[in-house]
Structures are given as structure tokens and as C-alpha cells.
C-alpha positions, 0 to 999 in steps of 0.5 A: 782436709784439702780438696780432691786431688789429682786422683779424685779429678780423674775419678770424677771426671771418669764418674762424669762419661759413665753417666751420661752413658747410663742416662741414655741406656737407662733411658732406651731400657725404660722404652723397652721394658713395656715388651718384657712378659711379667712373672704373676708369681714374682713378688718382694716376699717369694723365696730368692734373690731380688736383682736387676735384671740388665737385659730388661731394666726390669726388678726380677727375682733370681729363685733358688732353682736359678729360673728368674721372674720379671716383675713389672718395676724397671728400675736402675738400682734396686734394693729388697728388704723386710717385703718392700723395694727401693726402687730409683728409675728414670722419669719417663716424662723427663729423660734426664731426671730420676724418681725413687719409688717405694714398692710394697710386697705386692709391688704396688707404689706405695710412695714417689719422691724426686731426686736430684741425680743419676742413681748409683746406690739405693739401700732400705732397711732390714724391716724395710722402714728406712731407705736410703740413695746415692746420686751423681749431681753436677754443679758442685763448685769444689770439684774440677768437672762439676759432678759428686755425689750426694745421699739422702734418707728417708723414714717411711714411718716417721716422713722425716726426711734429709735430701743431703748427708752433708747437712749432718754434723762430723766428729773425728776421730778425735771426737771433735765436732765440726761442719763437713768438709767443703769437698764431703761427698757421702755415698753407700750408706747402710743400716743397723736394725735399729732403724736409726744408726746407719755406715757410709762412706764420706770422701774427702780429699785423697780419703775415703772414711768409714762413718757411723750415724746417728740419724735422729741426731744428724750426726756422722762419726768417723771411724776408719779410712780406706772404706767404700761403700759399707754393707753391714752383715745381718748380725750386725758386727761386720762390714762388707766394703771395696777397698780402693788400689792405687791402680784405681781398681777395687777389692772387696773386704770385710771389715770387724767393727769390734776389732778393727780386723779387716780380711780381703776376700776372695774376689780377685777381680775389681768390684765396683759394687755395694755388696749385700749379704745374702746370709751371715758367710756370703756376700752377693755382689755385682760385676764384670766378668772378664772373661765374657763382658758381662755384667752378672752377680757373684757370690763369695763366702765372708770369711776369706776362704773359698772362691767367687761364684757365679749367681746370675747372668746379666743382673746386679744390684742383689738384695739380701735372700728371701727364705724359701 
């Protein structure tokens, strides 16, 4: 395995100007965000979609009669799940760094821990006991602009806690056993209901590989290349992912894991999204919109068929729905 070619510099480099870019509109967001009115009736267990609202910065839920609550948590990635909150927002006594916090139902702060990055994904179990983040470091030698990306987990029963995947022992495909690549960056992780096996993504190279891990064991095995940013479904058998084009655009597909299956969705337009599954046939996303250049979330049926739709103006980061 060989270090980030040419391809990768350009994307990391690229990775390097968007967050300097969302350092300085996360941070002008967070002084804003104190005149946003907030919605009483807005909570972790009220029927809808929870997002982050990009006009505010603010966690807000979208309702099934499409009105939207502002709560008072301003965060940069969000996540909802099993009626609590990942919530990974700028410090505000420290413009350049970042804190995660753990919401319960009510939204109250149940626990804060630092993180070493610019948040780019945020992810918390079904039953809401684990969560997991993603954030852009610097300072990495193994790569030409000095920025990757780094995952950490957290069990919010047990407090065990590991700030790297990359501690995490490999096995191939092969089932061989061995210490990650020096240029491993691990991102996008996912969990199983077990609390314990979870997917993501480990670059390395000119691949991306689609891992399982155990996380009692700290081990990682891989699966398949070409796979970004692994969602699983609700039943457990298949992965929402983006698969990357050689024009260095995305595309979100589905894939089997009993039979390896992959179905390309009906997306056309680039992703750069973790995807979410609102329910087992739909999958909930964010992104740009061409046609007004705004950022919104979008929903697109699991199966292939069918056409993307539009969810919610200026919003990302979906969380699974909230029975209503």
C-alpha cells in the first residue's frame, strides 16, 4: 500500500481551503445563533426529522407537515438516535477548536468531550449508547498539505473510549492481521444494533475499503473498495455509501452485505453526504442544489427506482425519523 497519490494531494489539499472556510462561518454562525427564537415543542423525541438547520447553526426538527423547530443546540454536525444527540459544535471560548456534546431528549448536555479537528462527521447508535465523529487534523506527516482525517468512538455506558481508529488492528481480505497503513485515514463510521460491530471507511492510497469492526476487539476487517462513508439500513443488511468518480464528483449507492450487490440510486447529482435512513426504502441526504445553490436535504428511495426529493431548504446532516 503506498501513500496518497496524486489524486489524493489534490483532494486534501482541496479538504484543507473548505475548513478554514467552515471555521470562520461555523464560528459567525455560533455568535448569531443567540438571536434564533427557540421552539419549546422542539425535542430529540418529537415526530420528524432532526437536521441542522444552515441558516442558524441551529439542531431544528423538520415535522411531518414540513414546519421546522429551532432548538437551542448550535452545532456543525449533528446526529439523533434512540432520544439522544451527537452534537460536535465550535468552542466558543476558542474559535479554532471544536467540542462534542451528548444531548439527552430534553436537550440538556449530558456529557462534553474535546476534539482534535474540524468536525465532518458525527454518527450515535440506534439506541443512542455509542457515538462516533470524524474531524480534519493537520499535522499528519504522510500527507503533502498536512490535513486527514481522524474517527473516534465513545460507549456512553461503558466510558471506553478510543480518540483514533487507527489504533485498531487490520485484517485483509485475506484474513491477515497486521498494523494500519502509515497514510490510513478512517472516516464515516456506522453502527450495528449490537452496539459493538460498527462500518467505515479506511483510505489508504488511491482506495477507499469498506470495513467492519469489532469494537471490544479494536479490530478493523475489510470488506470491499470503493466505499465511502458507510450508512447502515435499520435492518441491518445493506449500506447507503458515495462511490467516488473518476471526475472526483460522488454518487450514492446501496450496498448488499450478504451478497455484495451494489444498486446506484437515483441521485444524479454529487453527494458529499453521509446518508441516513429515514426508514428501510428511503434514504435522507444532504446537498447542493444546482439549480438555486442551496444546501438542503434530499430523500431518494433505496431500491434505485423513483426520484430524488426535496425534504427541507437550508438544512443538513439528517438524522433517521422520529415516529410520529
Amino acid at each position: 500500500m503506498t501513500a496518497l497519490g496524486t489524486r489524493g494531494r489534490v483532494l486534501v489539499a482541496a479538504a484543507s481551503a473548505l475548513v478554514l472556510l467552515a471555521v470562520a462561518v461555523l464560528w459567525a454562525l455560533t455568535r448569531s445563533a443567540a438571536e434564533v427564537e427557540v421552539d419549546p415543542a422542539a425535542s430529540l423525541t418529537a415526530p420528524g426529522v432532526v437536521v441542522r438547520d444552515t441558516r442558524t447553526g441551529r439542531l431544528a426538527v423538520v415535522r411531518p407537515d414540513g414546519s421546522r423547530g429551532q432548538t437551542a443546540a448550535t452545532c456543525s454536525r449533528v446526529h439523533a438516535a434512540g432520544g439522544r444527540a451527537v452534537c460536535l459544535r465550535p468552542d466558543p471560548s476558542s474559535p479554532s477548536t471544536f467540542v462534542l456534546d451528548v444531548l439527552g431528549p430534553d436537550l440538556a448536555v449530558q456529557r462534553t468531550l474535546p476534539v482534535n479537528g474540524v468536525p465532518t462527521r458525527a454518527r450515535i447508535s440506534a439506541d443512542g449508547r455509542v457515538v462516533a465523529w470524524t474531524v480534519f487534523v493537520s499535522g499528519d506527516s504522510y500527507t503533502s498539505s498536512g490535513f486527514s482525517t481522524r474517527s473516534g468512538i465513545l460507549d456512553l455506558e461503558t466510558g471506553v473510549l478510543t480518540t483514533s481508529l487507527e489504533d485498531f488492528s487490520v485484517s485483509d481480505e485475506q484474513g491477515r492481521a497486521q498494523k494500519p497503513p502509515a497514510d490510513a485515514n478512517f472516516w464515516g463510521v456506522s453502527f450495528a444494533d449490537d452496539d459493538n460491530t460498527f462500518y467505515a471507511t479506511m483510505a489508504t492510497g488511491a482506495h477507499f475499503y469498506l470495513v467492519q469492526g469489532d469494537f471490544a476487539a479494536e479490530t478493523v476487517t475489510v470488506l470491499a473498495d470503493g466505499v465511502e462513508c458507510p450508512s447502515l439500513s435499520p435492518d441491518g443488511t445493506r449500506l447507503v455509501y458515495k462511490r467516488r468518480l473518476p471526475n472526483l464528483t460522488w454518487r450514492l449507492e446501496v450496498y448488499d452485505l450478504g451478497s455484495g450487490r451494489r444498486t446506484a440510486l437515483a441521485e444524479p447529482a454529487t453527494v458529499d453526504d453521509q446518508g441516513a435512513w429515514l426508514d428501510d426504502a428511503t434514504i435522507a441526504y444532504g446537498r447542493l442544489d444546482p439549480a438555486t445553490g442551496q444546501v438542503g436535504v434530499w430523500t431518494v428511495p433505496a431500491d434505485g427506482s423513483g426520484a430524488p426529493a426535496l425534504l427541507a431548504e437550508d438544512a443538513e446532516s439528517p438524522s433517521g425519523r422520529v415516529p410520529g
